[in-house]
Steps between C-alpha positions, in 0.01 A plus 500: 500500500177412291454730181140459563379659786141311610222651497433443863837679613396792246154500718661540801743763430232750365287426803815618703548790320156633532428356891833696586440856279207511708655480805818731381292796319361649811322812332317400197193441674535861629419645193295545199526178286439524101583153346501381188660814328537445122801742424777703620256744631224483749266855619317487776197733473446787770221668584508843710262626783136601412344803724124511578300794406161633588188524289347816436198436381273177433551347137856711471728366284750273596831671569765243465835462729766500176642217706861498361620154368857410393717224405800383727764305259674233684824363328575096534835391498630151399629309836696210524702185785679265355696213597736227329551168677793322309476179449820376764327652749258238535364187363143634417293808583322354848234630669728602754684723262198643320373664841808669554498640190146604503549653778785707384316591142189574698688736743676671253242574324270560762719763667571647133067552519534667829769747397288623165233615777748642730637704221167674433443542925877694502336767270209603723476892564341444877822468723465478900803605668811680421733222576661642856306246766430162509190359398232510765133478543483902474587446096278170461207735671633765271460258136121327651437916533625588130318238325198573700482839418500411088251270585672133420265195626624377844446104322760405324822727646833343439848644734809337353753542735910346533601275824688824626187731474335269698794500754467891510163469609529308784795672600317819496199362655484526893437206705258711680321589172141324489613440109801288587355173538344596180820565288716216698260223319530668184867450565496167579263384202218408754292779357473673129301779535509849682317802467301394187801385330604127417902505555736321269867480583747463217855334554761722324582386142688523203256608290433873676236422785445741739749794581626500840322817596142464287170311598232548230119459606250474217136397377456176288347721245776733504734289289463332215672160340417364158658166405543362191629158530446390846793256655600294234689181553701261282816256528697414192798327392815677333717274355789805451469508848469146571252663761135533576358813514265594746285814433239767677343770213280798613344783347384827714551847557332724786369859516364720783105549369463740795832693707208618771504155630835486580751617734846493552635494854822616519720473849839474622748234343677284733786338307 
């Protein structure tokens, strides 16, 4: 194996890195993004409801709402893939090789992304459903109801839900049911949306994902992400390890800015 890795091969491998985080870190456009954070530290700024009063009498002073405002601290952590490829193992780092490694990197870190979010979403006060039936339309009606009711913008509504959540719901939907047709597409991935809400299902994974018996639906404002070093890519060679080192760096944290706009839905765990 070459020492020097071209500068073509280096090309290619951060393309693959980034093409394939895209396509692994299924929630980051589903939030807030703040990028560019200098620091460990990133607040996002909120600002609280304003109420309307009437004037009593023409060329009355102005009587101002006190609107509060506050400061949401959002803590980034240091994230990191790594890979050696030892020098026996092949002749030269191909291109062949550096897209299977990208895609690794990128889905490791990618999935790493996902979880920081979820973590925030697990800590919403809003829960639908004590857990004792299987989730149905009644408790999807039940969360579009909720975040109605506090007012959250119909645009932009996110439902993260597991494979097996999605099984419960057809299961529980009748055939009869005018909605079935509805839910059996968002099953089979020919559809993404229902009831305001733009579905994602997450595979189970190593990192945390989704409990068996939680769904979380939320606003895009409702969460926030700040990211410091953005994926990061670099391939170097360690002579103690007679190995080159393949490597994906990132730098974010996440925070809920708002725990109206979300809401836990919490049903029946089917091991």
């Amino acid at each position: 194996m070459s020492k020097t890795l071209s500068s073509v091969a280096m090309t290619q491998f951060d393309s693959s890195v980034k093409q394939a985080f895209q396509g692994s870190g299924k929630l980051r456009g589903t939030v807030t993004i703040r990028a560019n954070v200098t620091g460990d530290t990133y607040k996002f700024r909120a600002i609280g409801k304003g109420l309307a009063v009437e004037r009593t009498a023409p060329s009355s002073d102005a009587i101002p709402m006190n609107v509060d405002h506050s400061l949401i601290p959002c803590t980034l952590g240091n994230w990191e893939a790594n890979e050696y490829t030892d020098i026996f193992d092949a002749k030269t780092v191909n291109f062949s090789e550096v897209k299977e490694l990208g895609t690794v990197i990128a889905s490791a870190l990618g999935r790493r992304a996902d979880q920081l979010i979820l973590d925030q979403l697990a800590l919403a006060t809003t829960v639908i459903g004590d857990g004792t039936g299987a989730l149905n339309l009644d408790l999807l009606r039940a969360t579009k109801k909720a975040m109605d009711q506090k007012g959250v913008p119909t645009d932009g509504r996110t439902f993260v839900i597991s494979a097996d959540g999605l099984s419960q719901l057809l299961g529980s939907t009748e055939v009869t049911n005018s909605d079935y047709n509805s839910v059996k597409t968002l099953v089979n991935g020919e559809v993404n949306t229902f009831l305001g809400f733009k579905f994602i299902t997450l595979e189970d994974r190593v990192e945390g994902g989704l409990p068996l018996h939680y769904s979380y639906a939320y606003h895009n404002t409702a969460v926030g992400c700040a990211i410091g070093m953005d994926i990061k890519t670099n391939v170097d060679w360690i002579p103690v390890k007679k190995s080159w080192l393949s490597a994906g760096n990132y730098k974010s944290g996440a925070v809920i800015r708002d725990d109206d706009g979300i809401v836990k839905i919490n049903y029946l765990e089917v091991a």
